[in-house]
PAKOLPA-162289 format. One record per residue (C-alpha): x negated, y, z negated; residue in one letter. Coordinates in steps of 0.25 Angstrom, whole numbers, plus 5000, padded with zeros to 4 digits. Last residue first. Layout:
# PAKOLPA-162289
XYZA...
# end
This chain:
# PAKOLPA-162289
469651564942X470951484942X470651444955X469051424955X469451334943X470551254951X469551264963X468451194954X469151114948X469851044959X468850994969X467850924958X469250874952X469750814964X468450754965X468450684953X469850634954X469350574969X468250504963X469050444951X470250394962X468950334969X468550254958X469950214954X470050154970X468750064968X469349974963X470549954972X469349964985X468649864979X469849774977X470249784993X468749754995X468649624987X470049584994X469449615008X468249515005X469149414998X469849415014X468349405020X468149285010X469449225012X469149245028X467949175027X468349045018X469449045030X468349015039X467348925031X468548835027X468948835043X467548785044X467448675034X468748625039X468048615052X466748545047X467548445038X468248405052X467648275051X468048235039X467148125028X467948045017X467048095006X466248205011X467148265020X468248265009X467248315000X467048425006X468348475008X468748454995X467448554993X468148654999X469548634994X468948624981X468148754986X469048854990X470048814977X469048854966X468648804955X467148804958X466948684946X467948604954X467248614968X465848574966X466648444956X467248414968X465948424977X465348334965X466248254965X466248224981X464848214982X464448124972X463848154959X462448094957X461648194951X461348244965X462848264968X462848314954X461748424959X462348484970X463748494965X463048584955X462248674966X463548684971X464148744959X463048854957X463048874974X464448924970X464248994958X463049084966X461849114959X461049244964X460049264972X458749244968X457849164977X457949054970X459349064970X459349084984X458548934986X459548864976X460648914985X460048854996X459748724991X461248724984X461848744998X460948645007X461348524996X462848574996X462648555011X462048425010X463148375001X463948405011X463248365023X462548425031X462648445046X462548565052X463948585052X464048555035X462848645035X463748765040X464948725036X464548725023X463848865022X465148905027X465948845017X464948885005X464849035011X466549055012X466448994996X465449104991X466549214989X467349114982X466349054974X465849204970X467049234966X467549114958X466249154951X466649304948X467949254943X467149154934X466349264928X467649344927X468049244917X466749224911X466649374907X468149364901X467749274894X466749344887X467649474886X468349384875X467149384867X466949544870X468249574867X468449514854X467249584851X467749714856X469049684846X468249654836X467449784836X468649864840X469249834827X467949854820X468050014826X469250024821X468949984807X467850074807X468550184812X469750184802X469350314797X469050334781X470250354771X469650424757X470250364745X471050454736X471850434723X473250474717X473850484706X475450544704X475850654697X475950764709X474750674716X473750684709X471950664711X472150774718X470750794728X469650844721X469050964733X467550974732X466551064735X467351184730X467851324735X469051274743X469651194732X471051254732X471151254746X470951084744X471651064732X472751114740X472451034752X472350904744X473750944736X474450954751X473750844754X474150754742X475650794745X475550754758X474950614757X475750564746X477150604753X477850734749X479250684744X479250774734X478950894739X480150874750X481050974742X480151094746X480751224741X480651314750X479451434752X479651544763X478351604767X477951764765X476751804774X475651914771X474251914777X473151994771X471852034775X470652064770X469352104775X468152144764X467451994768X468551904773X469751894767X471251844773X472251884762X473451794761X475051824755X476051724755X477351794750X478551704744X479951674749X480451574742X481451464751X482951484756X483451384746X482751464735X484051484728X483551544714X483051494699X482951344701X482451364712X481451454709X480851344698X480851234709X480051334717X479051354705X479051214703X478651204718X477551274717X477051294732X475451274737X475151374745X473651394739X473951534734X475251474727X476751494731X477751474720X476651544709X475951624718X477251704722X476851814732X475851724737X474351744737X473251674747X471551714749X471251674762X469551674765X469551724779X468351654788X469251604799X469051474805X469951384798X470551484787X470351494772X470851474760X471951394764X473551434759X474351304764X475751294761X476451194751X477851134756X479051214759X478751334767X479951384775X479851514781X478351504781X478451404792X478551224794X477751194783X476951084782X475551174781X476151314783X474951404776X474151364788X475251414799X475351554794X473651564792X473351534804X474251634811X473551754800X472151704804X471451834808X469951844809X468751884802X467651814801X467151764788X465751724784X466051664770X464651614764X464751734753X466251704751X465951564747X466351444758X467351364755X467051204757X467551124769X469151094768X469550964764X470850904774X471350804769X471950674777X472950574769X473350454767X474350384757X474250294746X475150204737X475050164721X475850224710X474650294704X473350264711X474450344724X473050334734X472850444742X471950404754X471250514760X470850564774X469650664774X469550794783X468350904777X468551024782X467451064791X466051144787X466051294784X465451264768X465451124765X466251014768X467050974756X466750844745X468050764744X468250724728X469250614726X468850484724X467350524718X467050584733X467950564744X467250594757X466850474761X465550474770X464750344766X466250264767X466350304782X464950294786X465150134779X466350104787X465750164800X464650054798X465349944794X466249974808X464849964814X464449844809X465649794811X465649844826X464149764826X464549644821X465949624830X465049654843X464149564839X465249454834X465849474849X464449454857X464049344847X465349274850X465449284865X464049254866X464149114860X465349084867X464449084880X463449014875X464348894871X465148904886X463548914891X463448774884X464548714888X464448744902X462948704903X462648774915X462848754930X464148804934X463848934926X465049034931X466248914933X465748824920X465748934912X467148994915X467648844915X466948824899X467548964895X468948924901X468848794893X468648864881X467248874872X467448924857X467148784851X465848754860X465248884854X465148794840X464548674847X463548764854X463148834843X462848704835X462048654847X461348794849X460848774833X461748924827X461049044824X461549114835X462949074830X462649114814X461849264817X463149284825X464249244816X463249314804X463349454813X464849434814X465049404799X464149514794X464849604804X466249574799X465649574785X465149714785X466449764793X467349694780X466449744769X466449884775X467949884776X
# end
C-alpha cells in the first residue's frame, strides 16, 4: 500500500507540476476539452463581458488543480500513517511480540494466522499481558476478588456445573495486587493453568460412565505479603465432543492465551509455531485507517470539482436575482427619460454614463448595467438598434425583459404612440412583483430563522430546569 499512496501522490503532484507548466495556448487547447455548454452559459451569464472561452479554460484549470491537491496531500498523508504503522510492528522475527513493561497495559495485537501447511488464514485478536512484576517491586493491596475470580475461570463456559472447554487460571487479577497460585484436586485431568487433558478424560471413559461429567476440586490461594487466603470450588468437567471442530482462530487463542500465563515472567512471549499437527505462520493485521482515509480523499476531491459547478450554478441564480430585482428600476428609469424626451438609444446612452459614474465612485457592478453597457457598444460598433436590443434581451434570459425590450423595439422600429402608456402599466405591475418578492424573501426568512429560534428556546428551558430539578432532588 506504501507503493500505491506514494504513486498516487507522485502522480497528482506531477499532473500538477505538468498543467502549470504548460504554454497558455497549449493549456488552453487542452482545458477547451472538459468545457460543456452549461459551463460556457453559466460564464457567459456571471461575466458578460470577458473572454468566455477563456475564463471556461481558466475555470477548468482550478477545478483540476484544486481536486489533484486535495488528492496529493490525503496521499501523502495516507503514505504517512502507512509508514507509522509499519515503523510500530509489534511482531518481531515473525513470531516474538515484546510485552509492555512492568504496570503498563496489556498489550492488544490483531494477527493473521496463516495455515503454511494446507494453505488458508484466519484472523485473530491476542491480548499479551504487560510483564510480571518480581515479588520485591510487588506493592500489593489487599482486597477480595472471590466474584472475579468465579466468572474468570469460566472463559466459554456457560457455569462450573458444566465446563467443557479449557478454563482460565490467571496469575493475577486486573486491579488487585494478589499473586494467585492454582491446584486441583486431580492435576493430571485438570492442570494449574486450567487447560483440560482430554486423553486423560478419553482414558476415564473408557473406564466408567462420566456422562454426568468429573467432578474435580479447584483450589486458589490469594497471597500477598504473610496474608493468605484460600478459596475452594469444585467444577463439573464434560467431555467436550466439539474439540475437533474448533475453528483455526479459536483453537490458536486458547494456545496464545496459554503460552501467555505460562510466560508471565518473561520479556517475550513465542507464539505456537503448531497447530495440533498442522504449520502455521503469523502476519500482524494493521488498521485499515489509511485506506479510509484515501477513500475520503478521492471522494472530497471528486467533490470539490463537482462543487465547482455547483458554485457557478448558484452564481447564475444570484444574477437572475439581481436582474430581477433591478428590472422595476430599469422600467422607471425609462419612463422617466422616455417622458422627458429621449430617445431609446438616448436612454440606454444616459443609463451606461450613469452607471460608469457610480463605478467609479466604487459601488458595486451590477449584471444589468453589465449587459447594457454591452448593447451600448455594438450599437457604436455598428449594430443597429433592433439587434442589438434583441441580442440585450437574449443574453438576460429572462422572460421580463424579452417582453421588455420587444416592446422597445417595436416603438423603435415601426413607431407607437402609446409606448409611454404600456411603459407605465409595466412600471406598475413591475412594482407590485417586487413588493410581492419582498413578502416571499420575508416568509423565507422567517422559515429560517425558525430552527434558530427552536435552539434558543431548548436552551432556555434548560437554564430554567436544571437548576429547579437539582434544587428538587437536593
Amino acid at each position: 500500500m506504501l507503493i500505491l499512496y506514494g504513486s498516487v501522490m507522485v502522480a497528482a503532484l506531477a499532473a500538477v507540476a505538468v498543467l502549470k507548466g504548460m504554454p497558455s495556448e497549449k493549456r488552453f487547447r487542452f482545458m477547451s476539452r472538459f468545457r460543456s455548454e452549461r459551463m460556457i452559459s453559466g460564464i457567459r451569464k456571471t461575466d458578460p463581458s470577458g473572454d468566455v472561452l477563456k475564463i471556461c479554460a481558466e475555470f477548468v484549470m482550478h477545478k483540476l488543480v484544486i481536486a489533484l491537491l486535495v488528492v496529493c496531500v490525503g496521499s501523502f498523508l495516507a503514505f504517512i500513517y502507512e509508514l507509522k504503522e509499519l515503523e510500530t510492528s509489534e511482531l518481531i522475527g515473525g513470531n516474538r511480540i515484546m510485552r509492555n513493561g512492568y504496570g503498563e497495559e496489556p498489550k492488544k495485537v490483531r494477527l493473521r494466522v496463516s495455515d503454511e501447511d494446507h494453505g488458508g488464514s484466519d484472523v485473530i485478536e491476542v491480548k499479551i499481558s504487560e510483564r510480571k512484576y518480581t515479588d520485591e517491586e510487588l506493592d500489593i493491596m489487599a482486597a477480595q476478588a472471590e466474584e472475579i475470580i468465579y466468572d474468570s475461570v469460566l472463559l466459554e463456559n456457560g457455569s462450573l456445573d458444566r465446563i467443557c472447554t479449557d478454563m482460565h487460571f490467571p496469575a493475577s487479577i486486573d486491579g488487585y495486587p494478589f499473586r494467585l497460585t492454582w491446584r486441583t484436586d486431580d492435576p493430571l485431568l485438570l492442570n494449574n493453568r486450567g487447560a483440560i487433558d482430554r486423553e486423560r478424560l478419553d482414558r476415564l471413559r473408557k473406564d466408567k460412565d462420566i456422562s454426568a461429567g468429573v467432578l474435580t476440586g479447584i483450589h486458589v490461594e490469594l497471597v500477598y505479603e504473610d496474608y493468605l487466603k484460600e478459596i475452594d470450588f469444585y467444577a463439573r468437567i464434560y467431555p467436550d465432543e466439539a474439540d475437533n471442530e474448533l475453528t483455526l482462530a479459536q483453537f490458536m487463542d486458547r494456545l496464545i492465551r496459554e503460552e501467555d500465563e505460562a510466560t508471565r515472567t518473561e520479556e517475550y512471549i513465542n507464539l505456537p509455531d503448531k497447530a495440533g499437527d498442522t504449520k502455521v505462520g503469523y502476519e500482524q493485521l494493521h488498521s485499515n485507517r489509511a485506506v479510509i482515509l484515501m477513500v475520503m480523499t478521492l471522494i472530497l476531491s471528486a467533490g470539490l470539482f463537482v462543487r465547482e459547478d455547483k458554485e457557478l450554478d448558484n452564481r447564475v441564480k444570484e444574477r437572475d436575482k439581481q436582474l430581477i430585482a433591478d428590472y422595476p428600476g430599469m422600467v422607471n428609469k425609462f419612463v422617466l427619460f422616455y417622458s422627458a424626451g429621449l430617445t431609446t438609444r438616448g436612454i440606454i446612452s444616459k443609463l451606461c454614463r450613469d452607471y460608469r459614474r457610480k463605478l467609479n465612485e466604487g459601488e458595486d457592478k451590477r449584471y444589468l448595467y453589465e449587459e447594457m453597457l454591452i448593447c451600448e457598444g455594438r450599437m457604436n460598433e455598428g449594430l443597429g438598434e433592433l439587434s442589438a436590443y434583441e441580442g440585450f434581451a437574449a443574453r438576460c434570459g429572462l422572460h421580463k425583459y424579452r417582453q421588455f425590450m420587444s416592446l422597445v423595439t417595436q416603438a423603435t422600429g415601426k413607431g407607437r404612440a402609446d409606448l409611454l402608456q404600456l411603459l407605465d402599466r409595466e412600471a406598475t405591475e413591475a412594482f407590485e412583483e417586487r413588493k410581492n418578492r419582498a413578502k416571499e424573501l420575508g416568509e423565507e426568512a422567517g422559515t429560517k430563522l425558525l430552527f434558530p429560534m427552536l435552539m434558543m428556546l431548548l436552551v432556555v428551558l434548560i437554564i430554567v430546569m436544571v437548576p429547579a430539578f437539582i434544587s428538587f432532588r437536593n
